[in-house]
N, C-alpha and C positions, 0 to 999 in steps of 0.2 A: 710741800703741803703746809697748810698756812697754820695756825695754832691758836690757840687763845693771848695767848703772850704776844701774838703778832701784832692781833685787835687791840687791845690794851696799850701799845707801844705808840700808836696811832690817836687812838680815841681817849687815851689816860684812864687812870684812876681814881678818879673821883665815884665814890660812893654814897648814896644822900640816904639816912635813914631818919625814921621817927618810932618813937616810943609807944610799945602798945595802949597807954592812957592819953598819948594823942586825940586831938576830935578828929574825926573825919574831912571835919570842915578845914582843919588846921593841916594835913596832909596834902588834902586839892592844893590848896594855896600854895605850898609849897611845890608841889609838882607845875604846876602853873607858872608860877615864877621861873623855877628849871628847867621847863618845857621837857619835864620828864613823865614816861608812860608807867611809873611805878616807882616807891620806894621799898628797902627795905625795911621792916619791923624788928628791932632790936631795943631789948631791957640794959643791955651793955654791950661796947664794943664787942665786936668778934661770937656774937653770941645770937647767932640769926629765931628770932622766934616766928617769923612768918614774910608775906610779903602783900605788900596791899598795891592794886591794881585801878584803872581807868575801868578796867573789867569788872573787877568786884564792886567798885561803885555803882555801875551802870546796871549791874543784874540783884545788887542787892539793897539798893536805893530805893526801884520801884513798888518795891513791896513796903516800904516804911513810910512810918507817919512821922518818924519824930524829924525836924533838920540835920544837916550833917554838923552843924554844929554841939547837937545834943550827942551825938555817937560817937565812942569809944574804940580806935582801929581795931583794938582787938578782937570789934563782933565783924568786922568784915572782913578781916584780912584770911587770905587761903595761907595755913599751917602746913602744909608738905610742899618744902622749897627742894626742888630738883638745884643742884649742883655740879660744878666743874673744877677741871684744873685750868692753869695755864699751859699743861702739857695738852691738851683735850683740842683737836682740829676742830674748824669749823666745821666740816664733816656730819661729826660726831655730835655736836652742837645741834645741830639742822635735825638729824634723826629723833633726837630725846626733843625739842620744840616742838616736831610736826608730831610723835607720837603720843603725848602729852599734855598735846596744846595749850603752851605757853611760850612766853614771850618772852621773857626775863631770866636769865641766868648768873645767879651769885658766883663768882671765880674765889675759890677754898684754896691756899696754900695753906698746908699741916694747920689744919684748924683753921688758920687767919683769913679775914675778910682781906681781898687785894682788888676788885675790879666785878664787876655787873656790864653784861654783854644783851643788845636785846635783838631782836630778831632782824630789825632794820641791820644791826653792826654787823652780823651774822651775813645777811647776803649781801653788804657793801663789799664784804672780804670776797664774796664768793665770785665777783662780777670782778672784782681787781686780779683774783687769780683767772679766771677765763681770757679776760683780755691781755694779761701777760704768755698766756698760753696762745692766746691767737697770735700774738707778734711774733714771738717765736718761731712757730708752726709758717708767718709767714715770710721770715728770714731763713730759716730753714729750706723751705721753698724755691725761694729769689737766688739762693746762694748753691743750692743741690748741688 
């Protein structure tokens, strides 16, 4: 069964955050540059205060008048960040995403920020286990 530490091992570590006194505008850019669907919002290392989204841009954008340059992450970013471990299977991953519905999961060892899985990394794993399971199944077979 495949793990969060699996994903991680694959996809690295890297975690891109910004500061709730970020502008909005200065978030895109960055995500833009990373070609990332989300950062996290953090006032200090290891100290998650939210997470700001493509989503939360998109649904809280069109109601405003000001630029995103005039806006502050901290009026968009969504404040209850669902978390994992590295011990936590894609599985398990998958359930809390679809129930949820979100896209981005923070990876928490004892406290510590280690790794951000998003839903794409989540069913990359899920299709690399399938088709390991299908070679199997047809070696298994070939070999009976």
């Amino acid at each position: 069964m495949t793990t969060i530490r699996d994903v991680l091992k694959i996809k690295g570590d890297q975690v891109w955050t910004v500061s709730p006194e970020s502008t909005v505008g200065a978030a895109l850019a960055l995500m833009a540059e990373r070609n990332l669907g989300s950062v996290l919002v953090a006032a200090e290392p290891n100290h998650i205060l939210g997470i700001f989204s493509e989503r939360d841009f998109a649904r809280k954008m069109a109601c405003e008048e000001r630029l995103p340059g005039q806006i502050l992450v901290r009026e968009f970013m969504t404040t209850k960040v669902y978390s994992v471990t590295s011990d936590d299977t894609i599985e398990s991953c998958m359930t809390i995403m679809t129930n949820r519905r979100i896209r981005h999961l923070p990876v928490l060892e004892g406290g510590r920020l280690v790794g951000l899985v998003s839903i794409g990394d989540i069913v990359k794993a899920a299709l690399a286990d399938r088709e390991l399971l299908i070679e199997q199944l047809e070696g298994y077979i070939a070999h009976g």
